[in-house]
C-alpha positions as CSV (number, residue, x, y, z in Angstrom):
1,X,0.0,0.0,0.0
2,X,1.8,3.5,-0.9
3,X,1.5,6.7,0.9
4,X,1.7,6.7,4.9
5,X,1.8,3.6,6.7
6,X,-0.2,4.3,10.0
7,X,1.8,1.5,11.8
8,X,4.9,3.6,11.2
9,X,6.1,3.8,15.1
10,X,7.3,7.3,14.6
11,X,4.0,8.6,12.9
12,X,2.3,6.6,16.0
13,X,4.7,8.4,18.2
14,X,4.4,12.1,16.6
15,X,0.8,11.4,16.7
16,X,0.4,10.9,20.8
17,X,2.6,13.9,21.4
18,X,0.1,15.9,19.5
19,X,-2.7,14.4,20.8
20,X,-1.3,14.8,24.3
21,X,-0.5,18.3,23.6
22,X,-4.0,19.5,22.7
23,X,-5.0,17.4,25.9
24,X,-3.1,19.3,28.1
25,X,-4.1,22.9,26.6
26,X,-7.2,22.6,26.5
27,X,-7.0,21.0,30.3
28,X,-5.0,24.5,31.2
29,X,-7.7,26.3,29.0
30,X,-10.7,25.1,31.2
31,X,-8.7,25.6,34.3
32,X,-8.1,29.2,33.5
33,X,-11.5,29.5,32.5
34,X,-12.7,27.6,36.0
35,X,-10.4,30.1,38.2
36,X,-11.8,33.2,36.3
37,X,-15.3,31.9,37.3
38,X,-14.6,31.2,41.0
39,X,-12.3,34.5,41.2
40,X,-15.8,36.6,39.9
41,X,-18.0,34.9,41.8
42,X,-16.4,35.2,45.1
43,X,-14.2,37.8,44.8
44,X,-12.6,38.5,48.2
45,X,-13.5,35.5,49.0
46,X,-11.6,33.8,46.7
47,X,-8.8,35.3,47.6
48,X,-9.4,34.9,51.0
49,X,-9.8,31.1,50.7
50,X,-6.2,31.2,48.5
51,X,-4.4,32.7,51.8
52,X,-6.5,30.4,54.7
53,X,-5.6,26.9,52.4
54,X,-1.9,28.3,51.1
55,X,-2.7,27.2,47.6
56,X,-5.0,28.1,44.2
57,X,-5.7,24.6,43.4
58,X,-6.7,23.8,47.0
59,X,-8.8,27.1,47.5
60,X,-10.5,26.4,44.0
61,X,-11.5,22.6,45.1
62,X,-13.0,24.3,48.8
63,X,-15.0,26.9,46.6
64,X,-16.6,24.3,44.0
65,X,-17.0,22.4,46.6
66,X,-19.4,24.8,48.2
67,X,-21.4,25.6,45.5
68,X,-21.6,21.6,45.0
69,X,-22.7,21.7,48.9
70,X,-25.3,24.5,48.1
71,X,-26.6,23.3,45.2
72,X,-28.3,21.1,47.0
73,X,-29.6,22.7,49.6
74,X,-33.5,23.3,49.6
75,X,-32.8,27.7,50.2
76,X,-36.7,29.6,49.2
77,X,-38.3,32.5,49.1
78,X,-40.1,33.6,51.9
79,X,-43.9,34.3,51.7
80,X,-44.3,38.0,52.0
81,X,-46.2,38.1,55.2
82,X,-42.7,36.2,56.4
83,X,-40.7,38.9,54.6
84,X,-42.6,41.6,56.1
85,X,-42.2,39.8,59.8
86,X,-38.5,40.0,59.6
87,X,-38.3,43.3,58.0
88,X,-40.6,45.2,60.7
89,X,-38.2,42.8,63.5
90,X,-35.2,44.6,62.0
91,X,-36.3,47.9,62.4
92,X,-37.5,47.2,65.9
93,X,-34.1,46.4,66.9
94,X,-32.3,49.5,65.4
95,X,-34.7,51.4,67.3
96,X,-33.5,49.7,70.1
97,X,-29.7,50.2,69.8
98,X,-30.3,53.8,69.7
99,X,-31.2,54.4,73.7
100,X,-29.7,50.8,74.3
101,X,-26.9,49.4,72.5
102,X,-26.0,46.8,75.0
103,X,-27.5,43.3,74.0
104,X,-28.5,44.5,70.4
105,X,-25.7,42.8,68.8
106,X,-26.4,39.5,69.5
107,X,-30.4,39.9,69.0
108,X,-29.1,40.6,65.6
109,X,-27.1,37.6,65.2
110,X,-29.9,35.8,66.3
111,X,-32.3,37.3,63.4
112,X,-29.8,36.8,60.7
113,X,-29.5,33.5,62.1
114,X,-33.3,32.9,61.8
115,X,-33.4,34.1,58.7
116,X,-30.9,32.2,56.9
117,X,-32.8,29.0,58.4
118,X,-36.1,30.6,57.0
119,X,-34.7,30.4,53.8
120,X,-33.0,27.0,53.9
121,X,-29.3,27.4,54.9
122,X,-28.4,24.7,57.6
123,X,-27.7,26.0,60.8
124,X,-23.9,24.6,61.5
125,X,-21.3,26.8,62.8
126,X,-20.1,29.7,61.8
127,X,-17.7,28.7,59.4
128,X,-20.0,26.4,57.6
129,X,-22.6,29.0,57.6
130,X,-20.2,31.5,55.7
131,X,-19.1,29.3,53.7
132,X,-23.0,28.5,52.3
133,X,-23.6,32.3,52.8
134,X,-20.2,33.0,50.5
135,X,-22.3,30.9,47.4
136,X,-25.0,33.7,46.4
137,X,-24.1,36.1,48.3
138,X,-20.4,36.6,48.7
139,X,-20.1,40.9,48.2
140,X,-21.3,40.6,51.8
141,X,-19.9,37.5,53.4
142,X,-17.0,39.9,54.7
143,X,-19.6,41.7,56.6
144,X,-20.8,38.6,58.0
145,X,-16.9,37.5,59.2
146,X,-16.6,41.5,60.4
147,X,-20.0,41.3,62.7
148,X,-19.1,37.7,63.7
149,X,-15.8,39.1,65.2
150,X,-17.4,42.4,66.7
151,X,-19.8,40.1,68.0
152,X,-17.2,37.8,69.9
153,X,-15.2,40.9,71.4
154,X,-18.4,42.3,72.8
155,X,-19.1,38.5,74.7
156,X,-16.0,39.5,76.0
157,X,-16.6,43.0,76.9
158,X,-14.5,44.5,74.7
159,X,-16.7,46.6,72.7
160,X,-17.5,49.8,72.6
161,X,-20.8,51.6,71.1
162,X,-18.8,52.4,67.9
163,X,-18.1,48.9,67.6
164,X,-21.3,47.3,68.4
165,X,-22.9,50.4,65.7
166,X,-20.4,48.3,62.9
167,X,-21.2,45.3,64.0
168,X,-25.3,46.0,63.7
169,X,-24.1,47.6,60.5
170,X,-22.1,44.5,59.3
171,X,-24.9,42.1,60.4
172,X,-27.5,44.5,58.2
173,X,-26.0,44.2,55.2
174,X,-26.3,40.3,55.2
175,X,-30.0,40.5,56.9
176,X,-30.9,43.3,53.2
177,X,-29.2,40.3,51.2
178,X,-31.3,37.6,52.5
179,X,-34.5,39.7,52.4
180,X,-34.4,40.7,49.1
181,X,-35.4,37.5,47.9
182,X,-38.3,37.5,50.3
183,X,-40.6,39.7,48.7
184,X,-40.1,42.6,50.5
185,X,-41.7,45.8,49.0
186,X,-38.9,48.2,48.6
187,X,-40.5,51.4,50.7
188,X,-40.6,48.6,53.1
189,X,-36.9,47.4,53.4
190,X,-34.6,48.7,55.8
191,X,-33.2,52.3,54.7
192,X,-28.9,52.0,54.4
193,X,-28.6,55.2,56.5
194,X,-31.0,54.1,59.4
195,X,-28.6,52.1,62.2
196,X,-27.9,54.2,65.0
197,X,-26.3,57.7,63.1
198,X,-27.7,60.1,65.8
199,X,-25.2,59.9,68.7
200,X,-26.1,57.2,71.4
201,X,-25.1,56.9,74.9
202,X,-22.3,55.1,76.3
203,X,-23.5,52.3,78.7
204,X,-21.7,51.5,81.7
């Protein structure tokens, strides 16, 4: 038979190499393309998870891991009257920290932690909840981390009112995420400007 002989060991050879080559390109292609992904959707979380691990690869198996983990969970909406419950609870307890900041911090806790159950996230511990919380909504799980730690100094008694206001801040803007896919009417969500700005009292 003329032409090429396809059982020529060095055509066979050539032919591997080649075949390996493209392999491995487009396996570099698809992990660029994968880190890209992760990197937008978490942002500094991503990087945050890069530093905590010590490695890309290891950091990028944790994060698709989570959204994996979260895919799976059952998270809903939250019938209106429900939205509307929480919303008016919020409110309430800015209204509070203004003559009384002492106590606030960790009602909050405990209505961002009702809420997350509301809508499905497991109730593990903090880490774990983060984690989820990091999926859909990770432009505020930094806020989460920030109040969680506020939180903690303040069960020591290191907290002042500045502090606790940040904390109550930091927990807000988690409790606004969460809400807005509970059918909240917008004239009826928490206003941004509305935690404690006039000046409150120092408790002893």
């Amino acid at each position: 038979m003329n032409g090429l002989h396809v059982q020529d060991p060095g055509l066979i050879v050539g032919i591997v190499v080649i075949i390996a080559i493209v392999a491995v390109a487009a396996w570099l292609f698809h992990r660029k393309q994968e880190s890209r992904r992760l990197e937008q959707r978490f942002g500094p979380e991503y990087e945050r998870a890069v530093s905590s691990l010590g490695s890309q690869e290891k950091a990028e198996a944790e994060l698709a891991a989570r959204e994996q983990r979260v895919r799976k969970l059952a998270i809903v909406r939250l019938p209106p009257a429900e939205a509307q419950r929480f919303a008016a609870a919020w409110m309430e307890l800015q209204r509070r920290f203004v003559d009384s900041p002492k106590g606030v911090l960790a009602e909050a806790d405990l209505l961002v932690r009702e809420l997350m159950s509301k809508r499905g996230y497991p109730m593990a511990d903090f880490e774990h909840r983060a984690a989820d919380i990091s999926v859909d909504h990770a432009d505020v799980v930094g806020n989460y981390r920030a109040a969680q730690a506020i939180a903690a100094r303040d069960q020591r008694g290191e907290a002042d009112t500045e502090q606790l206001r940040q904390g109550v801040v930091h927990y807000r803007a988690l409790f606004e995420k969460l809400l807005d896919d509970g059918s909240v009417k917008s004239a009826d969500r928490v206003p941004a400007d509305r935690v404690a700005t006039k000046k409150v009292r120092m408790q002893s």
